[in-house]
N, C-alpha and C positions, 0 to 999 in steps of 0.2 A: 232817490237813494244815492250818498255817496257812492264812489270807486273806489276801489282798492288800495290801498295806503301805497303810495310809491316806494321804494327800499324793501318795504314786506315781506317775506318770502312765505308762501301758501303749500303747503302739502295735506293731501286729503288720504287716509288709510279705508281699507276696507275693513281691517281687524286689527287691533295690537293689544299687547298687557297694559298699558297706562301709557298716555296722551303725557303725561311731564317725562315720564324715562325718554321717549321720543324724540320731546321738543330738548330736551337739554341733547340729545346723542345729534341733535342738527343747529343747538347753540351757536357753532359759528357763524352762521348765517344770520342770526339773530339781527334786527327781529324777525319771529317766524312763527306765524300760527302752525300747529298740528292738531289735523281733524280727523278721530277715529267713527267710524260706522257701525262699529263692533268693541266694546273696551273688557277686556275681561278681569282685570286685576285691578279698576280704578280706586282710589282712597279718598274721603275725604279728608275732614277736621281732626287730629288728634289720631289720625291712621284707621279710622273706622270705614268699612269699606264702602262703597259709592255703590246702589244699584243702578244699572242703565236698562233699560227694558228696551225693545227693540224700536228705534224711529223716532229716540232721545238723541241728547247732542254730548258730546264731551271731547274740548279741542284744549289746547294749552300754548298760550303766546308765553315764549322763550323773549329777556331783553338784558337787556344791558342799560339799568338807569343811571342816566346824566347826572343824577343827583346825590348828593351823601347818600351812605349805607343807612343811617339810622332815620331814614324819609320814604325806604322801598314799603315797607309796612301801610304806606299812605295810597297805594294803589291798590288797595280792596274797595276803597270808599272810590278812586277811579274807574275800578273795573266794574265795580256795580252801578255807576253813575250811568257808566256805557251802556252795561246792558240794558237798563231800564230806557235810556234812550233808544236802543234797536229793538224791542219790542215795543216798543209805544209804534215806533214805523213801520212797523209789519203788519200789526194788530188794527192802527189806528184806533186803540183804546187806550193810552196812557191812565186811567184814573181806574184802570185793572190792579197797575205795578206799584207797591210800596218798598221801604228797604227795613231791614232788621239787622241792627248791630251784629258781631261784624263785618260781614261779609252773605248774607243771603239776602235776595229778590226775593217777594213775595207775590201772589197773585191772588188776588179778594182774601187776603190775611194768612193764605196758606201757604207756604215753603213752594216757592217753583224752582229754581237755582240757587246753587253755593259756587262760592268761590273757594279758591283754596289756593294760597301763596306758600313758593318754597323758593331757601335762597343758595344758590351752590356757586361756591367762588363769586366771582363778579355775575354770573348770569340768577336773574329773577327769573321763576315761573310762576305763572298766571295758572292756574286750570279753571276750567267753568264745566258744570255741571248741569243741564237745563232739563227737566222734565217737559219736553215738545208734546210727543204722542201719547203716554202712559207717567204714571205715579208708584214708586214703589210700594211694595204690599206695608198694610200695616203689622206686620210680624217682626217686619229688621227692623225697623225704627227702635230709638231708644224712649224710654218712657218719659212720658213728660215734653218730649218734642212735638215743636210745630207740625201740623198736620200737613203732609203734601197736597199736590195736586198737579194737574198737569192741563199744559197749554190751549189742546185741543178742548176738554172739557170746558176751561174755561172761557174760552172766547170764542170756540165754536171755529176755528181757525187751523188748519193740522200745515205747519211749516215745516218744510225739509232744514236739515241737519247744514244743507252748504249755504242754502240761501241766509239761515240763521246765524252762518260765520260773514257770510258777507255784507251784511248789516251789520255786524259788530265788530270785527278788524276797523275801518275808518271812525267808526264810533267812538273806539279806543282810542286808535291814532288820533284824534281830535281832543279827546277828554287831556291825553300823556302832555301833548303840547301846549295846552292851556293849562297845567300843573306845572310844566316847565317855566312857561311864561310869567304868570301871573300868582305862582306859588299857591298854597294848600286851599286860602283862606276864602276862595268864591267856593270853591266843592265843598269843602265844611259847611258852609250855609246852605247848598243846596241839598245837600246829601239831607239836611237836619231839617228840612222844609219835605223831605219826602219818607219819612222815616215815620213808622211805624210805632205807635204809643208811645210816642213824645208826651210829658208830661205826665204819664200815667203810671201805677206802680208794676215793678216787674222783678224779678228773683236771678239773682245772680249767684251760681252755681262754681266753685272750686271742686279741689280735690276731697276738703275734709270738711269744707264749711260751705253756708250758703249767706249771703246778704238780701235782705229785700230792702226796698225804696222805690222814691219817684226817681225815672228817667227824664234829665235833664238834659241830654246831648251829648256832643263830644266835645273834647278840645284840640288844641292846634295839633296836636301830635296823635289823633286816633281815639282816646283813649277816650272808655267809656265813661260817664259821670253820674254817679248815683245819689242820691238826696236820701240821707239814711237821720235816724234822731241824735246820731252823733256828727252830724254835718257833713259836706259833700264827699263823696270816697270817689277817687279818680281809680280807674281800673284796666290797667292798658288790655289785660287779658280775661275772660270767663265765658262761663257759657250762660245764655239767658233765656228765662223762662218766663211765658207770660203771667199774669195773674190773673185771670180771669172771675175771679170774685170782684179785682178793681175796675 
């Protein structure tokens, strides 16, 4: 296992309201993981709330990207690059972890972590969300979402919350620096080599409409690409559902 990213700054809570209120109130130090033990007000996607049940993970790396403002959006497909690489080496079962647009790890097709990006002034937060030990009930879920599941269940593996940020801090740091380096266009290709019903049809969900098509991938800039009978609909934003009839 890598070490600890050098410059890094590491803080672990026992309890706090949200892992990003945290990570931005210690911003300056950036970069800077924060890892709560206890989260009680965490949010995901669109402000809907995060359960954490007790012996799950929820940390938030605070940065400052090197790169244009309208490029920070490209590190959900890094951060989830990461993670799938820190669980494959913990697990030693990589062919567990898949990815689903835009920003969730999946484990044998069911939801194990979300990501969830926020951007305040020049500081980015990362949060990750990982169902370790337990899967939220199926009551909060929204309807029509991917099914959870959790770590332990699935690979028979029950991993602590620090060990699981210390796999993934240099996982990042390695993925952030080979974005920097070598730009989007090798993680686009692999993120879309690990991603989850590629070519298959799936429902893309807005406010007031829905879209269905074949998932054809992303492009340079994130965005989702749908193969609908009025030809390809790029989609930087939605929520997606599988089809399960296709």
């Amino acid at each position: 296992m890598m070490g600890w990213p050098e410059g890094t700054a590491r803080v672990v809570l026992e309890e706090t309201d949200s892992t990003q209120t945290q990570a931005f109130a210690r911003s300056e130090d950036a970069p800077v993981w924060v890892l709560a033990h206890r989260q009680t007000s965490g949010t995901g996607r669109r402000g809907r709330p995060w359960q954490m049940p007790t012996g799950n993970f929820a940390a938030t790396l605070a940065l400052r990207p090197k790169d244009a403002v309208h490029r920070r959006s490209l590190r959900s497909f890094t951060a989830a690059l990461a993670l799938r690489d820190a669980l494959s080496e913990l697990t030693g079962q990589p062919a567990l972890f898949s990815l689903k647009w835009p920003n969730d790890v999946l484990c044998r097709g069911r939801k194990l972590a979300g990501i969830l990006l926020e951007s305040r002034g020049d500081v980015l937060l990362i949060g990750i969300g990982i169902n370790l030990a337990a899967a939220p009930a199926h009551s909060v879920l929204e309807q029509g979402s991917t099914a959870p599941i959790d770590l332990l269940s699935a690979s028979g593996q029950l991993i602590g919350a620090e060990d699981m940020l210390d796999a993934l801090a240099p996982a990042f740091a390695e993925r952030e620096a080979r974005l920097l380096r070598e730009g989007f266009d090798p993680q686009q290709a692999e993120w879309m080599r690990g991603a989850t019903r590629l070519g298959e049809p799936i429902v893309a969900r807005f406010a007031h409409h829905e879209l269905s098509g074949r998932f054809d991938g992303i492009d340079a800039d994130g965005a989702l690409l749908l193969s609908t009978a009025e030809g390809i609909q790029r989609l930087p934003a939605a929520e997606i559902y599988f089809n399960e009839a296709g």
